[in-house]
C-alpha positions in Angstrom: 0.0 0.0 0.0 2.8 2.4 0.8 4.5 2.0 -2.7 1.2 2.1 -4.3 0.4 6.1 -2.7 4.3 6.6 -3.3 4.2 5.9 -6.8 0.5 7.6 -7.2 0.3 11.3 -8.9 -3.1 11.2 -7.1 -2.2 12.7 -3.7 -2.9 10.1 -1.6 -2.0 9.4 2.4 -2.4 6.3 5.0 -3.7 6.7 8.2 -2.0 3.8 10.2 -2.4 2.2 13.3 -4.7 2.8 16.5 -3.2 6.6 16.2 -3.6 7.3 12.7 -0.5 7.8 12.1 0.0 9.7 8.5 1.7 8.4 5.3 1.8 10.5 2.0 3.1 11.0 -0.8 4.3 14.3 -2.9 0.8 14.7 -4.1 -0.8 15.6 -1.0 2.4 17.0 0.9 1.5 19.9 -1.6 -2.2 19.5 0.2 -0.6 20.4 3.3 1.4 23.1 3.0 3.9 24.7 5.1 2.5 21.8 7.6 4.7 19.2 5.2 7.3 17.6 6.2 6.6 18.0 10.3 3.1 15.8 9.4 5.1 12.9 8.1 4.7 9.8 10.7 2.5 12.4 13.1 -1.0 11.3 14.2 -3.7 13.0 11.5 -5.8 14.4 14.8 -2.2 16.8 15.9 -1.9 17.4 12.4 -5.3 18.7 11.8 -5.9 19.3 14.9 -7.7 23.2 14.3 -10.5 20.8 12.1 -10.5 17.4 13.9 -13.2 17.7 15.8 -15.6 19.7 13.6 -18.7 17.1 11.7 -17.5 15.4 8.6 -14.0 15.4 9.4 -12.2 13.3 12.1 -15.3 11.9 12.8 -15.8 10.0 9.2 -12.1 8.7 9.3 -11.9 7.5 13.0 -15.7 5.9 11.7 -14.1 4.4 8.8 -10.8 2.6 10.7 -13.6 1.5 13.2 -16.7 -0.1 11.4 -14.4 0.0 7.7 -17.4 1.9 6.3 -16.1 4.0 3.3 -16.8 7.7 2.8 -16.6 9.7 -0.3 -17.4 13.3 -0.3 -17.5 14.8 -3.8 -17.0 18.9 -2.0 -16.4 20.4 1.5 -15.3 23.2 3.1 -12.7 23.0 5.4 -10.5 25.9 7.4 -6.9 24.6 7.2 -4.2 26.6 7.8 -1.5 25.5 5.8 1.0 28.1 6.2 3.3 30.0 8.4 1.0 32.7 8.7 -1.3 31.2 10.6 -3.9 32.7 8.0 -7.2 30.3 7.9 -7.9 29.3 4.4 -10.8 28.2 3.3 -10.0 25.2 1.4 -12.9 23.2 -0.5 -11.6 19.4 -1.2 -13.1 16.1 -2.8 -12.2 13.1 -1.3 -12.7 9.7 -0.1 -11.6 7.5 2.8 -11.7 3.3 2.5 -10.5 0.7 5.1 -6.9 -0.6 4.3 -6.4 -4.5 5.7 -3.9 -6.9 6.1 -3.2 -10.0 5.3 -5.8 -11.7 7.7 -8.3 -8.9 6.9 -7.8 -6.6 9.9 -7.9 -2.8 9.1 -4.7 -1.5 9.9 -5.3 2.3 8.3 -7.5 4.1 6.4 -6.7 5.3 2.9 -7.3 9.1 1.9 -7.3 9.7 -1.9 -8.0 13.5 -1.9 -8.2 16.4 -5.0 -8.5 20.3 -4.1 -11.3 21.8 -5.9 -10.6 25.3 -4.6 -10.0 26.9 -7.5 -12.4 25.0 -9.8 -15.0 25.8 -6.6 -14.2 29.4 -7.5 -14.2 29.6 -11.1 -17.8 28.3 -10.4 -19.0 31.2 -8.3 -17.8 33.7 -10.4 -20.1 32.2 -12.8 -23.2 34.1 -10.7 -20.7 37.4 -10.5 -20.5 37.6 -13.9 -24.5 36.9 -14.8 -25.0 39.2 -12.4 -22.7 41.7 -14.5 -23.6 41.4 -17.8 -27.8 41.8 -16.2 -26.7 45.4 -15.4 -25.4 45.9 -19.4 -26.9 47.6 -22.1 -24.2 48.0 -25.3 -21.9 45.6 -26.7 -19.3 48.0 -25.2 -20.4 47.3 -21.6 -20.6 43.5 -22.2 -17.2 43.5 -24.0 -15.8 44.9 -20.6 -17.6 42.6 -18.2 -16.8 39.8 -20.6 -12.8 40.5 -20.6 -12.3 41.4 -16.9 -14.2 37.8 -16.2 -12.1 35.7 -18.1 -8.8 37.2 -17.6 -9.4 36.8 -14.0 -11.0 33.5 -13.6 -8.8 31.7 -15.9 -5.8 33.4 -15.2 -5.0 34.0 -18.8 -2.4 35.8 -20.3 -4.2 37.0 -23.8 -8.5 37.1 -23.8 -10.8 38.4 -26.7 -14.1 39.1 -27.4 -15.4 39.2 -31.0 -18.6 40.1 -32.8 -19.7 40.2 -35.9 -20.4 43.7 -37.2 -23.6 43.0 -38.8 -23.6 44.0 -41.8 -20.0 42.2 -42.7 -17.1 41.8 -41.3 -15.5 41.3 -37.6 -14.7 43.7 -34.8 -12.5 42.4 -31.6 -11.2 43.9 -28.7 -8.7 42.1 -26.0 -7.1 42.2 -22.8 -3.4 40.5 -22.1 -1.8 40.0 -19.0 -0.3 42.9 -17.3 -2.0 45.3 -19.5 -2.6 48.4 -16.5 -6.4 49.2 -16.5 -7.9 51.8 -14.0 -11.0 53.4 -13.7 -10.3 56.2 -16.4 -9.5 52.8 -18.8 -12.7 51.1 -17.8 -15.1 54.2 -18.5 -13.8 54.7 -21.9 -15.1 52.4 -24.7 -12.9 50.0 -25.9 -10.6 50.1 -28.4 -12.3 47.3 -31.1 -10.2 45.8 -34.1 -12.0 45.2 -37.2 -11.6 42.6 -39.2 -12.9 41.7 -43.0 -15.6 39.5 -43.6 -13.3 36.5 -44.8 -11.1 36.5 -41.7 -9.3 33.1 -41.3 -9.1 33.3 -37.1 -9.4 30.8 -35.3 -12.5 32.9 -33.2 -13.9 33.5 -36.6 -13.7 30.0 -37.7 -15.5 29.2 -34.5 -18.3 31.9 -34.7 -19.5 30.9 -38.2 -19.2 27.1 -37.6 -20.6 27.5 -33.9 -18.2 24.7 -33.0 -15.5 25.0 -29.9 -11.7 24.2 -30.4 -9.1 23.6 -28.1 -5.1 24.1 -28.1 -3.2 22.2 -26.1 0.6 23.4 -27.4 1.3 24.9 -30.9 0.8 28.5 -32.5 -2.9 29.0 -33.1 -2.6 32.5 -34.1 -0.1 32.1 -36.5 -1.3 33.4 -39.2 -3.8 36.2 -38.0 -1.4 37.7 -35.1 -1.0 41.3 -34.9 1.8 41.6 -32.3 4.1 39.7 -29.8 1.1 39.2 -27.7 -0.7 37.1 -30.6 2.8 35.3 -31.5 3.2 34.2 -27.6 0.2 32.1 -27.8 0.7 28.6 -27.8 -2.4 27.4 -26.1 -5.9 28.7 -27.0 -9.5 27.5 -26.0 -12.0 29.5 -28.8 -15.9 29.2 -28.1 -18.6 30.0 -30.0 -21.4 32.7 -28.6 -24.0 30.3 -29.5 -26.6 32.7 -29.8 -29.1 33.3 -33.7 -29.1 37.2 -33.3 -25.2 37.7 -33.0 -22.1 35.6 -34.0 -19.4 36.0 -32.1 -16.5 34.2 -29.9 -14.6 34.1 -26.9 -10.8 33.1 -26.5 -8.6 32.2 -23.4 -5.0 31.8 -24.4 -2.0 31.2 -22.5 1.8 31.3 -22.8 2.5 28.3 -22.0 1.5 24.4 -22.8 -2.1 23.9 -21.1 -4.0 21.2 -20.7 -7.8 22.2 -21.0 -10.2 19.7 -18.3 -13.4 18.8 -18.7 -14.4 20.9 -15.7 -12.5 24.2 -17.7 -14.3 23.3 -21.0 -17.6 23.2 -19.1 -17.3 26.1 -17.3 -15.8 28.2 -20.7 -18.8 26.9 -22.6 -21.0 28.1 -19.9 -19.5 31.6 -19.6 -19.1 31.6 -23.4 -22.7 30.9 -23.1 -24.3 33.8 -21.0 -21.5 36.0 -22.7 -23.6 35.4 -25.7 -27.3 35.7 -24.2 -25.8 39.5 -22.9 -24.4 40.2 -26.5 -27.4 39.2 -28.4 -29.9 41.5 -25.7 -27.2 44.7 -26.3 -27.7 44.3 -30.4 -31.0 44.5 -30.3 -30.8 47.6 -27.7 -28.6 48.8 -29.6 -30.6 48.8 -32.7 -33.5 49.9 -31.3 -31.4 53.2 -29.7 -30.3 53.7 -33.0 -33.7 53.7 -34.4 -34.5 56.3 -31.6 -31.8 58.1 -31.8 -32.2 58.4 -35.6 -35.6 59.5 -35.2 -34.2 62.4 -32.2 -31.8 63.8 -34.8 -34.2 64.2 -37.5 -36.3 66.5 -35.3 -34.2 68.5 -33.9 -31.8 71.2 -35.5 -28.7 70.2 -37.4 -27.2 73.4 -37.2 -27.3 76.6 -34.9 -27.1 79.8 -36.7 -23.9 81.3 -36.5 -24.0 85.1 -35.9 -21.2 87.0 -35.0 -23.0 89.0 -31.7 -24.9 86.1 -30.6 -23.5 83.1 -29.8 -25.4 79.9 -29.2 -25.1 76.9 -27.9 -27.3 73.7 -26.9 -27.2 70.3 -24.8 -29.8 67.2 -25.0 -29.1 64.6 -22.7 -32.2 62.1 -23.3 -33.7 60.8 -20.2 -34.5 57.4 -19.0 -32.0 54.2 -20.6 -31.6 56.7 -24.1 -33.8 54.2 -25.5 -36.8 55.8 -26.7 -37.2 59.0 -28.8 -38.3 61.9 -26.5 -40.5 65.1 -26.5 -37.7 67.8 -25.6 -36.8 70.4 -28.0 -34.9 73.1 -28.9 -34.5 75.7 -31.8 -32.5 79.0 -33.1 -33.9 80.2 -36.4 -33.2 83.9 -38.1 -36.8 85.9 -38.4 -37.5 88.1 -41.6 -36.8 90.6 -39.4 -33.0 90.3 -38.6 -33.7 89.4 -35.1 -33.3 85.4 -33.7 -35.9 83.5 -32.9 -35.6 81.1 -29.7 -37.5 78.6 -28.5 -37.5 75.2 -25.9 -40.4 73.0 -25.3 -41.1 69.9 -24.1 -43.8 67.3 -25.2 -45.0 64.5 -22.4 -43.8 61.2 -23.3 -40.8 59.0 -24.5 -41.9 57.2 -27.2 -42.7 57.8 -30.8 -45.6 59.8 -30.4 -44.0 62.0 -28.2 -41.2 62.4 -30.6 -44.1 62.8 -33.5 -45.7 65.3 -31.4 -42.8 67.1 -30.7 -41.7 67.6 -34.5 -44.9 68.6 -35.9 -45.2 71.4 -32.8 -41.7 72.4 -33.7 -42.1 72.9 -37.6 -45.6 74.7 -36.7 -43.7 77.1 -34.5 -41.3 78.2 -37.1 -44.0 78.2 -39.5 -45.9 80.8 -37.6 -42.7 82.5 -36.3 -41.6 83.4 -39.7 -45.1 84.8 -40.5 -45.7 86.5 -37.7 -43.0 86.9 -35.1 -45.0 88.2 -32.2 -44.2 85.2 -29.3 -48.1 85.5 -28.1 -49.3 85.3 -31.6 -47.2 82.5 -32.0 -47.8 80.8 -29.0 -51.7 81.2 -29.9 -51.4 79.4 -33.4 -49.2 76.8 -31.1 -52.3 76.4 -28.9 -55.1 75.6 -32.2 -52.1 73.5 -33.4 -52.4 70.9 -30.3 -55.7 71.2 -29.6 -56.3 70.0 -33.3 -54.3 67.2 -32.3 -55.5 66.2 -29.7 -59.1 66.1 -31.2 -57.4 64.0 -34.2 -56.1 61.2 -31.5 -59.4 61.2 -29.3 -57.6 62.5 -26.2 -57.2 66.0 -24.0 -54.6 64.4 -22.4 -51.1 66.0 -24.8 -49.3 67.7 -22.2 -47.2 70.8 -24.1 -45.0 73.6 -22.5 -43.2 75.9 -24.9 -41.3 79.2 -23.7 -40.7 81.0 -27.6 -38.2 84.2 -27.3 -37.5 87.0 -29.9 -34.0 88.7 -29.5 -33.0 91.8 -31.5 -29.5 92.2 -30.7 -29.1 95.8 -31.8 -32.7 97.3 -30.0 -31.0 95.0 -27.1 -33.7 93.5 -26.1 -35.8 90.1 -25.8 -39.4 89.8 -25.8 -40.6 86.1 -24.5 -43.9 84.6 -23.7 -44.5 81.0 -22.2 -47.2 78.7 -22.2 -46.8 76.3 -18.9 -42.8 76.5 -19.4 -40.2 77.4 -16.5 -39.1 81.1 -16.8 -36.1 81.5 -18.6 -33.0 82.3 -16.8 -30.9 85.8 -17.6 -27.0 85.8 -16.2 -26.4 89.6 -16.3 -22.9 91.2 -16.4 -22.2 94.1 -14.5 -19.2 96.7 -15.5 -17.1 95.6 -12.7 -16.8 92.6 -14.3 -19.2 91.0 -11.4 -22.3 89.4 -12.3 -25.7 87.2 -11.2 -28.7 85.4 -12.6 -32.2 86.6 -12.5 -35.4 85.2 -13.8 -37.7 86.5 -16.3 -40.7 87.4 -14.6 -42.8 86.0 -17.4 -46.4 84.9 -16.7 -46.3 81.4 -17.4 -49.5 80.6 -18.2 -51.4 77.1 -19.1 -49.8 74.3 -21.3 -50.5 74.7 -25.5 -54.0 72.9 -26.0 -55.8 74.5 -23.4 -57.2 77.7 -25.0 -54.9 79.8 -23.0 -54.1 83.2 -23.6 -50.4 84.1 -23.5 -48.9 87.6 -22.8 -45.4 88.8 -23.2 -42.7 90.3 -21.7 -40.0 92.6 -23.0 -36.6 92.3 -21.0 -33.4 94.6 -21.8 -30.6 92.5 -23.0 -28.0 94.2 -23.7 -23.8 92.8 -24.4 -22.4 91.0 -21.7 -25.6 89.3 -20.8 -26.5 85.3 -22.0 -30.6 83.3 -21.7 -30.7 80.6 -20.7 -34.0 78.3 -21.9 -34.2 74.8 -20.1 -36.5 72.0 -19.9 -37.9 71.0 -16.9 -35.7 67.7 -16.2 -32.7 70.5 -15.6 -34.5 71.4 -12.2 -36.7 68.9 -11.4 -35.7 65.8 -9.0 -37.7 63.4 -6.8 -38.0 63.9 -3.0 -36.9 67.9 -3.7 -39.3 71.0 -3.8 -39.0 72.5 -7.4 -37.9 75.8 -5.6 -34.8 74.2 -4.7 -34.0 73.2 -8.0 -34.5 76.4 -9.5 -32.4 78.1 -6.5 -29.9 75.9 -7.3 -29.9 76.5 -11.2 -29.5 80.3 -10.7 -26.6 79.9 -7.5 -24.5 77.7 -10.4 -25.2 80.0 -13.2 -24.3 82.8 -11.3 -21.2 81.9 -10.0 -19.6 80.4 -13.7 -16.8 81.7 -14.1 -17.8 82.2 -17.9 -20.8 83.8 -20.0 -19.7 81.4 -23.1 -23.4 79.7 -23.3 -21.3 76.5 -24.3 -20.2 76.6 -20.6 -23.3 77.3 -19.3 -24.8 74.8 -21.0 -22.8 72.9 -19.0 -23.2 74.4 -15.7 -26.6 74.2 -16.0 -27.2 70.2 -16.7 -25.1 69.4 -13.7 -26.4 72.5 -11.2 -28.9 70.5 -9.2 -27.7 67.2 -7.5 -29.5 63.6 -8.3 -30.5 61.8 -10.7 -33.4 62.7 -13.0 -35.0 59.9 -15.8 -36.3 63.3 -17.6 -35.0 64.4 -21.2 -32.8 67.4 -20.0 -32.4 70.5 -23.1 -30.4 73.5 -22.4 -30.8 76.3 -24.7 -27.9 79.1 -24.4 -27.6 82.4 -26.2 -24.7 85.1 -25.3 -24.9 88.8 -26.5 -21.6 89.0 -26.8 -19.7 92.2 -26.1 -17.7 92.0 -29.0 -17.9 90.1 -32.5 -16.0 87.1 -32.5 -14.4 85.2 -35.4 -15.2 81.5 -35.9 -14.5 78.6 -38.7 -14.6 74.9 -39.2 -13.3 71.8 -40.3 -14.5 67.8 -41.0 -12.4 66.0 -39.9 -12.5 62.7 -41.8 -12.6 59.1 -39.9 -8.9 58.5 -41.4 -5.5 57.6 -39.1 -3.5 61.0 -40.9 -7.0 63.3 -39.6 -5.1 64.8 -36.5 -2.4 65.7 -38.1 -4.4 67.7 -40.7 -6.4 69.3 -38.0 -3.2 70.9 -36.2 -1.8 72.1 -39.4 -5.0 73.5 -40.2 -5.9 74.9 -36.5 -1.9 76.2 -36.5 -2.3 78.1 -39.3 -5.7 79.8 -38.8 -4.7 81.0 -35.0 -1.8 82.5 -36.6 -3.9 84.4 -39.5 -5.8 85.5 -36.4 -2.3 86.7 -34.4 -3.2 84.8 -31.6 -0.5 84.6 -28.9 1.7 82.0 -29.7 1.7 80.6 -26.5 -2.0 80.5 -26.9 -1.7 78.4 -30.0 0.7 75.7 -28.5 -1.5 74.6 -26.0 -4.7 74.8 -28.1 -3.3 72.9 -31.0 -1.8 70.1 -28.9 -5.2 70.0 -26.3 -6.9 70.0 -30.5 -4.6 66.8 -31.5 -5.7 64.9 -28.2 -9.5 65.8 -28.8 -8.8 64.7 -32.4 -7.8 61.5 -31.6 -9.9 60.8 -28.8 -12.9 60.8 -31.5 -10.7 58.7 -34.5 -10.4 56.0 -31.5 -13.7 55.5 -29.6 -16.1 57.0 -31.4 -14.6 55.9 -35.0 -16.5 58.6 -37.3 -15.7 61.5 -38.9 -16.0 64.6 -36.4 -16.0 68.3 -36.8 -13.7 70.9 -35.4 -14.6 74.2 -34.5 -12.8 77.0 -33.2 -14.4 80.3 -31.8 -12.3 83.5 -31.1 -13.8 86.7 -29.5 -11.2 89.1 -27.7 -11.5 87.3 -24.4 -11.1 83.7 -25.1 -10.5 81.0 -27.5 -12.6 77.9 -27.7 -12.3 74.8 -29.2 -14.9 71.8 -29.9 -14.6 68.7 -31.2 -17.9 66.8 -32.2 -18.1 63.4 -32.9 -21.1 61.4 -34.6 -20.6 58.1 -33.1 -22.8 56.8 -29.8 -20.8 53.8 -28.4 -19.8 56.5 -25.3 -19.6 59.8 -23.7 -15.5 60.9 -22.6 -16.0 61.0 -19.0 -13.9 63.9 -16.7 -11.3 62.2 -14.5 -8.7 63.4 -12.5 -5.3 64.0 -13.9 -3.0 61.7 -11.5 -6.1 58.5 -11.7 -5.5 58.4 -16.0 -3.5 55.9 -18.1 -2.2 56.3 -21.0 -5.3 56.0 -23.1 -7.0 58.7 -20.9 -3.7 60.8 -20.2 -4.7 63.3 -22.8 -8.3 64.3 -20.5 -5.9 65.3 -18.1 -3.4 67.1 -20.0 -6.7 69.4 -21.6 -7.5 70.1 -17.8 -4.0 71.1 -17.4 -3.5 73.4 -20.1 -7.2 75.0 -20.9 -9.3 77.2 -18.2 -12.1 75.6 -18.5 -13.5 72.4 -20.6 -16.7 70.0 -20.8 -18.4 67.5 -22.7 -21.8 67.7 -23.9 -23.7 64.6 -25.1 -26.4 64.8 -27.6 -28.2 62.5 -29.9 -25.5 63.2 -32.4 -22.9 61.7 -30.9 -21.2 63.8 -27.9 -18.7 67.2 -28.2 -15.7 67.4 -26.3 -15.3 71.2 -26.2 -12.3 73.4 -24.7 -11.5 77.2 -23.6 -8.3 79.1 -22.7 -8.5 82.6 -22.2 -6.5 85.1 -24.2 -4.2 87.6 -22.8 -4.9 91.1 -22.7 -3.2 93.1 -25.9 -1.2 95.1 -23.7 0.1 92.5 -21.9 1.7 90.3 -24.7 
């Protein structure tokens, strides 16, 4: 029996005599622990003495020697401590105990054939963290990053991917290799997907269309598709199918070495491969809907804001709820016959199609009327028959409809509004002295549109230096807080900016009041600026060479301008980072703009894509792949990002000196 355990890979040990006394071999010396080699030829109750007496342990063996009864357990628990430490582990063990006999059929020992399952035990559980995970995701970017951060860390790999197909043709793949340093800032931005053609000969791809597994053992499995070191490193590879009719896909878990893949691995991969899938195949159809939605958002709202060189304007839509349904917020900036601008923010009750419907035909009617007549009441009365008709058309008095429509003639200075059930716009006055607060309109607001109201309007001065601000109600509005609060709030913030540039405020505005809202959230800005500023743009094309041809560009303009040079530097190389930012995660073409009054230069990048929003971090928390957020905080004064259903705009300011002081 001894030469039998001895000679046994199997970690096995005999329990002689009256005292147990324990026998082992290598296997299960590396069972033990830092208890190995005091335990050889020691009684199994000293050596386990912290468990001995606990149910299911010393118990079963002593049974076993007694009544030669054998035991098999296929998984328990057990707190050994198996190193110098004195730490407790939590060590989870299959094993079985049978009577050993001599020659006359006496038991002399019990024999313990024994097989940690810890890790196995573990790979399991993560299983119900990583369900649990991909529940909470909604795009194929959020399940990409669940999906990579679970198999790198339950299988301990040193190279995983995930890969989709892109629906239309071809392949897209993103990957994590061992080592690779990811922090928050790495985690919140998108991922960095591959593409790959339609005909690609990987070994994932191979897998996805044929929906069969394969496994590696030792070899080169990326051969011929690897793309760096990383790839060439592999020599043992399990690929699995997603397995799901919506999406084809694969995962892969790779490894630098030789590896032998167990039954127990290739069950669990195929089960994680599995709900990897299920996840994958819920965010393509989200993700087809929200770009139904958000197709059907952009076409009723305004492509461009007019671009006048006195008033500046500027707008943020941040759709409520999951972004997943078309809503009924919206915004407008249109020239009048007259020379003046029309303005105008409204918001339909709903988030779904109708809403959006609603809100599109109310918004054409409005500039309709405005440009025969620009009077806001008379508007706002024609806005009134408008929804009433409607509602009589769907059989319902329940269309809920606030609009607040302003007129501003920039050189009588002044702005006439009139509201129908809308919150009273918001006016940040500047003073002289350079000092300045936030006021609102006192505008009677009167009923919602559909209610045979009678609007009346008010004519404010608004002379250079000040900016409007129009806002839905999901700016001020939260649950559990008084609306008075909110709008206390909203003035404190705009009040206090240090800036009038309505891009800013914009900004200021959507994040004044604290909590979460599942309202559509429109911010309408317009500065009367104190001088004329100068302003041009670029497309930037989705191509790797873009950024370069956006500094040369941008470094020659400033300099046709004489900004300061000093000036230029910073905005050029904050430009380039912006630039490449969108070529990376959002993948489209984008647009560069660049606004310069006397007092400040500003810079926006707008992108068309929708797989993520850049999110602010803090300088010393970046990695390289967010390093260029920080360096823009650095070297601008003041910078923001503003998400719309275009895509989102990463936008920049640095003030310019003083002429004199150059």
């Amino acid at each position: 029996m001894v030469e039998l355990i001895l000679a046994s890979p199997m970690p096995m040990a005999l329990a002689y005599g009256d005292d147990l006394v324990l026998l082992y071999n290598d296997g299960y010396a590396e069972l033990l622990g830092s208890k190995h080699p005091a335990a050889l030829g020691r009684p199994a109750a000293e050596v386990y003495a912290e468990v001995w007496a606990l149910p299911g342990f010393g118990d079963v063996i002593e049974r076993a020697y007694r009544q030669g009864v054998p035991f098999l357990e296929k998984e328990s628990t057990l707190p050994l401590v198996r190193d110098s430490s004195g730490v407790v582990e939590q060590v989870v063990f299959t094993r079985g105990h049978s009577a050993v006999r001599d020659s006359a059929g006496q038991i002399v020992g019990i024999l313990t054939v024994a097989a940690e399952t810890t890790h196995v035990t573990e790979q399991l559980q993560s299983l119900s963290e990583v369900a649990a995970a991909l529940a909470g995701t909604l795009t194929l970017d959020d399940v990409a990053r669940v999906a990579l951060r679970h198999t790198i860390t339950t299988f301990d790999a040193d190279r995983v991917a995930f890969v989709v197909d892109e629906g239309g043709g071809g392949w897209r793949m993103v990957r994590r290799v061992r080592g690779e340093l990811m922090d928050e800032a790495d985690e919140r931005l998108p991922p960095l997907w591959r593409r790959a053609p339609a005909d690609w000969s990987s070994p994932v791809a191979l897998a996805a269309r044929s929906g069969e597994p394969s496994f590696t053992r030792d070899g080169q499995p990326l051969r011929e598709t690897a793309v760096d070191r990383h790839d060439q490193k592999v020599r043992s590879m399990a690929v699995l199918p997603l397995g799901t009719s919506v999406i084809r896909g694969g995962l892969t878990v790779g490894y630098q070495v030789p590896h032998s893949w167990s039954a127990a691995e290739r069950a669990l991969l195929a089960a994680s491969a599995e709900l990897i899938g299920q996840a994958a195949e819920r965010a393509r159809r989200f993700e087809t809907q929200h770009g139904t939605a958000q197709l059907l958002q952009r076409s009723m709202l305004p492509e461009h804001l007019p671009d006048l060189p006195r008033l500046r304007i500027a707008a943020r839509y941040d759709p409520g709820v999951d972004g997943n349904a078309a809503g009924g917020d919206f915004y407008d900036a249109f020239l009048l016959p007259t020379g003046a601008l029309g303005v105008v923010l409204g918001d339909v009750a709903g988030h779904d199609v109708q809403a959006a419907a609603r809100m599109g035909q109310v918004r054409a009617a409005l500039r309709a009327l405005a440009l025969a007549d620009p009077a806001p009441d008379a508007v706002l009365a024609g806005l009134d028959r408008l929804v009433t008709s409607l509602g009589v058309e769907a059989g319902t008095h329940e269309l809920f409809v606030t609009v607040a429509f302003g007129v501003i003639d920039a050189e009588r200075r002044e702005l006439t509004l009139a509201s129908a059930g809308h919150p009273a716009p918001l006016i940040r006055r500047c003073a002289a002295d350079g000092r300045s607060h936030a006021e609102y309109v006192e505008l009677p607001t009167g009923p919602p549109l559909g209610l045979g109201g009678r609007p009346t309007t008010v004519t404010v001065a608004f002379p250079p230096g000040d900016t409007l601000l129009l806002f839905s109600d999901g700016v001020v509005e939260r649950r559990r807080q008084s609306l008075t609060a909110g709008l206390d709030a909203l003035g404190d913030a705009v009040a206090k900016a240090g800036t009038s540039d309505p891009r800013a405020l914009c900004a200021v505005a959507t994040a004044a009041v604290s909590g979460g809202t599942e309202d559509d959230v429109a911010v309408l800005a317009v500065e009367h600026a104190l001088k004329p500023s100068r302003s041009t743009a670029m497309e930037m094309p989705a191509e790797p060479t873009a950024p370069s041809r956006v500094r040369h560009w941008m470094t020659g303009q400033l300099t046709e301008w004489q900004v300061p040079e000093s000036v230029i530097g910073a905005a050029v190389l904050c430009t380039s980072e912006l630039t490449t930012n969108a070529l990376l995660h959002a993948g489209t073409a984008a647009r560069v703009e660049i606004d310069l009054s006397p007092e400040r230069l500003l810079v926006s990048v707008a992108d068309s894509g929708t797989r993520g929003t850049v999110t602010r971090a803090r300088t010393d928390t970046l990695s390289s792949r967010g390093r260029g957020l920080g360096l823009i905080e650095e070297l601008s004064d003041a910078w923001g990002t503003d998400p719309s259903v275009r895509g989102s705009t990463v936008w920049f300011e640095i003030l310019v000196p003083p002429a004199e002081s150059r």
